[in-house]
N, C-alpha and C positions, 0 to 999 in steps of 0.2 A: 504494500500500500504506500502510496504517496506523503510522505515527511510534512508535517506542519511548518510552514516558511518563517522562523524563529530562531535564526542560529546565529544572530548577530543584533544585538539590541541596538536602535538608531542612536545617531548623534547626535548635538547639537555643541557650538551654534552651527548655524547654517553656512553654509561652504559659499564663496562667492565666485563668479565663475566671467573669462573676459567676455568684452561684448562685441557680438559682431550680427546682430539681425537688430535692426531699429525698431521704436515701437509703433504703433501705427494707429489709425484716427480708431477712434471703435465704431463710426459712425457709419465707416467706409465698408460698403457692398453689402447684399444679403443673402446672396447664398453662397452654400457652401458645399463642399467637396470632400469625403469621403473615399478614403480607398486602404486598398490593403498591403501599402507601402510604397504604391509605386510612386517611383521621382521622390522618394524622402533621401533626404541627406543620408549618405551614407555612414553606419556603425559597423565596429568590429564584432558586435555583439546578436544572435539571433533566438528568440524564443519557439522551441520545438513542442508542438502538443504530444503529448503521449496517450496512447489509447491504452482503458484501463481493461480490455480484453483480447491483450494480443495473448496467442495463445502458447508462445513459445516462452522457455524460461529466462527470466533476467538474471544477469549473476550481481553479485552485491554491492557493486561498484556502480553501475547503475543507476539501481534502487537507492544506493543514498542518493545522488544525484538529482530526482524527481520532488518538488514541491506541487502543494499544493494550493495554488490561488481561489479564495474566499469569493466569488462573484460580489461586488458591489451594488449588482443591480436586481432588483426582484421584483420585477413584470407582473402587474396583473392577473396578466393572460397566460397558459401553459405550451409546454410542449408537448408534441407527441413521442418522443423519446424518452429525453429526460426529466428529472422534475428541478431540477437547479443548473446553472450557468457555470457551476464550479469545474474547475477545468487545470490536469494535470500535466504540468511542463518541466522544460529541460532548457536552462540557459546554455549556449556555448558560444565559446570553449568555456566551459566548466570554471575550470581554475581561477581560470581571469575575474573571472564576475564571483567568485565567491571572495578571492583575496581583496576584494574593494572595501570601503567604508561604504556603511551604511547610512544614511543622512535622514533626518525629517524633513527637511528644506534645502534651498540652494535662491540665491537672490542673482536677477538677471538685470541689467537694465533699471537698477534703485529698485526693482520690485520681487517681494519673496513669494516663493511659490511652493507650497506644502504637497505632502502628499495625501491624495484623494482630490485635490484641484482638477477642474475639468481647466483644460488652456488651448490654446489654437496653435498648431504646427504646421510649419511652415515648409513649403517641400524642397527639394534644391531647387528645381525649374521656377520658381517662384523666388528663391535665392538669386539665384544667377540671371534671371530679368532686372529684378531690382538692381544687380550689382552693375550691369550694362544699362541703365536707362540712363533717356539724356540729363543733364546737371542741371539745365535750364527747366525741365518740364516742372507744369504746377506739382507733382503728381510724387517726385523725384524725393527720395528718401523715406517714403514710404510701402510698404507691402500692402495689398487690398488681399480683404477678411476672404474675399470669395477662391484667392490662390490658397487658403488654408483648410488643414483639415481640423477637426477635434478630436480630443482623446483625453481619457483620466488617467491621472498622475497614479501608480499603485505602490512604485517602490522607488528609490532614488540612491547611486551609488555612486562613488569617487575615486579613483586612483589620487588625481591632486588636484588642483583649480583649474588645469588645463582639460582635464579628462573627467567632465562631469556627465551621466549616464541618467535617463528616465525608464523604466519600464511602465509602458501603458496599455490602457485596451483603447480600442478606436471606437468610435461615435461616427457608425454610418450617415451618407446622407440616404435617403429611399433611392434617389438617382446610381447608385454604384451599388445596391445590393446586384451580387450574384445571379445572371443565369440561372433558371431553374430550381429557385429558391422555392421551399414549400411553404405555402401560406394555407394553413388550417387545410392540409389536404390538397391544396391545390399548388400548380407550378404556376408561379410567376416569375417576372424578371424587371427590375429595376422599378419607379414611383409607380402608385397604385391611387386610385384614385380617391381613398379618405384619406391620403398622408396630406400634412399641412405645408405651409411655405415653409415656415421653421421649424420644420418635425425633424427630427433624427432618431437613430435606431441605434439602442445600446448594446452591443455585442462582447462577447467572451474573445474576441480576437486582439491578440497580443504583439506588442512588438517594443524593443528598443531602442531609443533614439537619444541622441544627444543633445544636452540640459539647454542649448546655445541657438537650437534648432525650434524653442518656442518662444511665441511671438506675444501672445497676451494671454492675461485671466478670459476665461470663458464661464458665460451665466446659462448653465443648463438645470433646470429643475424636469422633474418627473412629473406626469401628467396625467391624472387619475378620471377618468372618463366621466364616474359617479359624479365630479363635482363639476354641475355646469357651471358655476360660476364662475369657475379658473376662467379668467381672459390671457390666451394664449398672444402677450407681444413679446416676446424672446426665443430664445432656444428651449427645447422640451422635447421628451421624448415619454412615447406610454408603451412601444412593443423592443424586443430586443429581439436581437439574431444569433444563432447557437450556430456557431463557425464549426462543429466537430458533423455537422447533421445538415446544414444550412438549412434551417427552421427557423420561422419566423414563430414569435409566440401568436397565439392570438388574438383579436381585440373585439369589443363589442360590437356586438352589431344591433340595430335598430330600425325604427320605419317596417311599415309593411314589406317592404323588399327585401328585410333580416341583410343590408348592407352596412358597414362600420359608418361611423360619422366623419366627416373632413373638418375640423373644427373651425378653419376658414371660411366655413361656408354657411348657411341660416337652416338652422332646426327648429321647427314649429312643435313646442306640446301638448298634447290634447290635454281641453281644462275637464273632462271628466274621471273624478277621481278614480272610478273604476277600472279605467283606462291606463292615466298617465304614461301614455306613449310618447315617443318621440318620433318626431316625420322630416323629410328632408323635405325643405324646399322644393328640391326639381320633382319630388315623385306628388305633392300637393300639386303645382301645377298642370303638370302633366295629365293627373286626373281631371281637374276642372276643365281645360284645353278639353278630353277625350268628352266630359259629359255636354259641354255645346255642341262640339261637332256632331255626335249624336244624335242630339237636339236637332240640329237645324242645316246640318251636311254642308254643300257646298251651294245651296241654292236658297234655302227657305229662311225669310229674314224674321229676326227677333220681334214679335209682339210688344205692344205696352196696354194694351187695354185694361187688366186687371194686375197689373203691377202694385197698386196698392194693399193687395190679399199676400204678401209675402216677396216680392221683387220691387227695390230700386232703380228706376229709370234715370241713367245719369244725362245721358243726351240725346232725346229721341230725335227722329227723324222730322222738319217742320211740319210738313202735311200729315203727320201722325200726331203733334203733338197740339194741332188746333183742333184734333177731333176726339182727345184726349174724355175732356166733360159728357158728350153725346156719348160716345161708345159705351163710357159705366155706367152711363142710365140705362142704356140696352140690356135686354135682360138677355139671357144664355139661351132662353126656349126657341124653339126653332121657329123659322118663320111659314106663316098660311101657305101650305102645301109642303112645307120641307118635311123630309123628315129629319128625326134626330141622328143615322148615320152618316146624310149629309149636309153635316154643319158645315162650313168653312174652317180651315185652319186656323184662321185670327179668331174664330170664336172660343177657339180654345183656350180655358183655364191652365195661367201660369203661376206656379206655388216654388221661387228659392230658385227661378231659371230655369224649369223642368216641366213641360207641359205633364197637366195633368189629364187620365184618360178616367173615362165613364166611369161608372162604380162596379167592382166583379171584374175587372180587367188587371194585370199585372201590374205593379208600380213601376215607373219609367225610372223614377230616381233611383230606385234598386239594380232595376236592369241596367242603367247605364254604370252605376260603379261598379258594379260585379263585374262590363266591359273595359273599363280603366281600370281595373286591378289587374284581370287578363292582359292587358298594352301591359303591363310593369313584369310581368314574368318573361315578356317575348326575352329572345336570346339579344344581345347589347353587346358593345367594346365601348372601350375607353382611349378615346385622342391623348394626343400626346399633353393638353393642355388638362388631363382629366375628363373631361366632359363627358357624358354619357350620349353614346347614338343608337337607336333602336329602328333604324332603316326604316321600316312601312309602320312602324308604330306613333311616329307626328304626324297621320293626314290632315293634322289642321294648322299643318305649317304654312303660313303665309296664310292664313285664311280668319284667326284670331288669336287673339293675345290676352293676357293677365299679367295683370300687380296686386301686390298683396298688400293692403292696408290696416296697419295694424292701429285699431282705435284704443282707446283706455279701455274699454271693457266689451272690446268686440272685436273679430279680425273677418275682414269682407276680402273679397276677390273683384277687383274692376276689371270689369270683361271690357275688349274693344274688338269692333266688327270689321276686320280690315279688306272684306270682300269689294269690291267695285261694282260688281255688276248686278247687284240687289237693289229697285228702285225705288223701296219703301222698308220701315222698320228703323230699330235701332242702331245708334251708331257705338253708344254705349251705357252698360248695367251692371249692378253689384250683384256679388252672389254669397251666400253662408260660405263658411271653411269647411270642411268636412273631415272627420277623420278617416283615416280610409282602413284603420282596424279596429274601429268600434259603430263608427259611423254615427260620432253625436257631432253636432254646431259646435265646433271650435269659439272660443269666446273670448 
């Protein structure tokens, strides 16, 4: 079994070490890059993982050799392998990195830097830009945040002030996870479409670097799903990456569609306590979008006549809206010789943007979510900006639109009619929110 990493009590004070990477604006770029070593400054030093069921014998020279690192990080969400990020290594060459001092700190640049510090490292290619740019550029002695990567500080070692050493794990960005990585059973490769702008992925993947090769303090906090309150503006990370397996943990998921949240993006909750769902924005739209089209296809324009029984008329049509008084005095009954199967269309009762049908007849408003919830299962990818596309699942692209207005104590959907070749009807109307896993009035 794998040695507890304790064979040398740290130091203090803190080792000072020279300077040769400047410090840089913190204000400067916002994203960032992730990788697994490539273009870092070259070390003499390499961290070996060792698997704890190879099945051949180790001799004891070995086995003293192998420590054990503690993962730092504890996800949420699980793996399907293991149930911890703890992960058994092999410094080499051996010697070298045991004969060092142990340190708590090392100060760079007037600034100390402990261990367990998340920091930003800087790669050579980004060294060696900086060292070649012009003298005159604005730009010029400084490194941009988006040439670095992140990583936490775990261990820190010394031969003498010139030879100062980090052991770290790296702080994926989603952009450079792995080919083929498994997410909750599934293969993917690189950003996924809930990761956030500033999301990163804490992984068990190791490596040594020199103390001289990082650039600044870095502010990552954990990001606990449960609290919607967290306002994600910084660095933050809620899944990790188990580099022995390439598994991703897992992360919650939500909405009728059971997809994770992107927490850059607007989730609607439903106020019925029974409920307390959470729904993504694009999949509410979506629905509303599917129940007009439904409604009213590509030809048949919005009524206003009994708008006042349950629909807000925001901008009717004018020759619809000077006949607005006369029409609701009209009664529904059919006219001398009609019969009741044929009424006209405009005489139809509208309740919430849904025409209403005879009594003994199916509910539309039912049937039409039960077919927007159907549009939400079709099969979908995801663009490279995230987005979601469902090929023949928008027919009412280009045909209507929705915003969502959220009042003090009520959330409505402004429908807008953006057809052309409708010569009467609305141009625009409010509709309830819906939920679309309980199916009450969002409020």
């Amino acid at each position: 079994m794998p040695s507890q990493e304790d064979s040398q009590p740290p130091q203090d004070p803190p080792l000072h070490c020279h300077v040769i990477v400047s410090t840089m604006n913190p204000a400067a770029g916002r994203g960032r890059r992730m990788a697994k070593g490539k273009n870092r400054a070259q070390c003499p030093f390499s961290v070996v993982t060792v698997s704890t069921k190879r099945k051949r014998k180790r001799d004891t020279r070995e086995t003293e050799q192998e420590l054990l690192q503690r993962s730092p990080f504890q996800p949420k969400g699980r793996f399907l392998t293991h149930d911890t990020m703890d992960l058994a290594y092999i410094v080499e060459p051996h010697k070298r990195w045991s004969d060092m001092t142990r340190y708590n700190s090392f100060v760079l640049n007037s600034v100390k830097y402990y261990n367990e510090d998340f920091v930003y490292v800087a790669t050579d290619r980004a060294i060696a830009q900086h060292k070649t740019s012009d003298g005159g550029s604005e730009h010029h002695g400084l490194l941009q945040l988006s040439d670095c990567w992140v990583a936490k500080i775990l261990e820190i070692r010394a031969r003498d002030q010139h030879h100062v050493y980090a052991r770290i794990c790296w702080m994926y960005s989603p952009n450079d996870l792995p080919s083929k990585a498994l997410d909750n059973n599934k293969l993917v490769s690189g950003r996924q479409a809930y990761h956030g702008q500033n999301e990163l992925i804490a992984s068990n993947h190791m490596d040594i670097i020199e103390a001289v090769s990082v650039v600044m303090r870095a502010q990552v906090r954990q990001w606990v799903e449960s609290d919607d309150e967290a306002v994600q503006d910084s660095l933050y990370w809620r899944q990790a990456f188990d580099c022995r397996t390439s598994e991703l943990s897992t992360v919650d998921l939500t909405c009728y569609c059971k997809m994770p949240a992107n927490p850059d993006k607007i989730l609607i909750g439903c106020s019925n306590p029974s409920c307390d769902q959470w729904l993504h924005y694009e999949c509410l739209l979506h629905a509303c979008l599917m129940s007009v089209y439904e409604q009213l296809g590509t030809d048949k324009p919005h009524k206003t006549e009994l708008a006042s029984k349950g629909q807000t008329v925001v901008n009717p049509q004018p020759d619809v809206q000077a006949n607005i008084a006369a029409k609701e005095a009209d009664t529904t009954k059919p006219a001398a010789g009609e019969k009741e199967s044929e009424k006209p269309y405009s005489k139809l009762e509208c309740t919430n943007g849904l025409t209403s049908q005879p009594a003994g007849t199916p509910d539309i408003a039912t049937e039409v979510m039960e077919v927007a919830h159907d549009k939400l299962n079709q099969s979908e990818h995801i663009t490279e900006s995230g987005r979601k596309e469902r090929g023949n699942g928008a027919p009412y692209a280009g045909l209507f639109d929705a915003k969502l207005r959220l009042d003090r104590n009520h959330a409505v959907w402004e429908v807008a009619d953006l057809r052309q070749n409708i010569p009467c009807g609305d141009r625009e109307w409010e509709l309830d929110v819906k939920c679309l896993v309980c199916g009450s009035t969002i409020t």
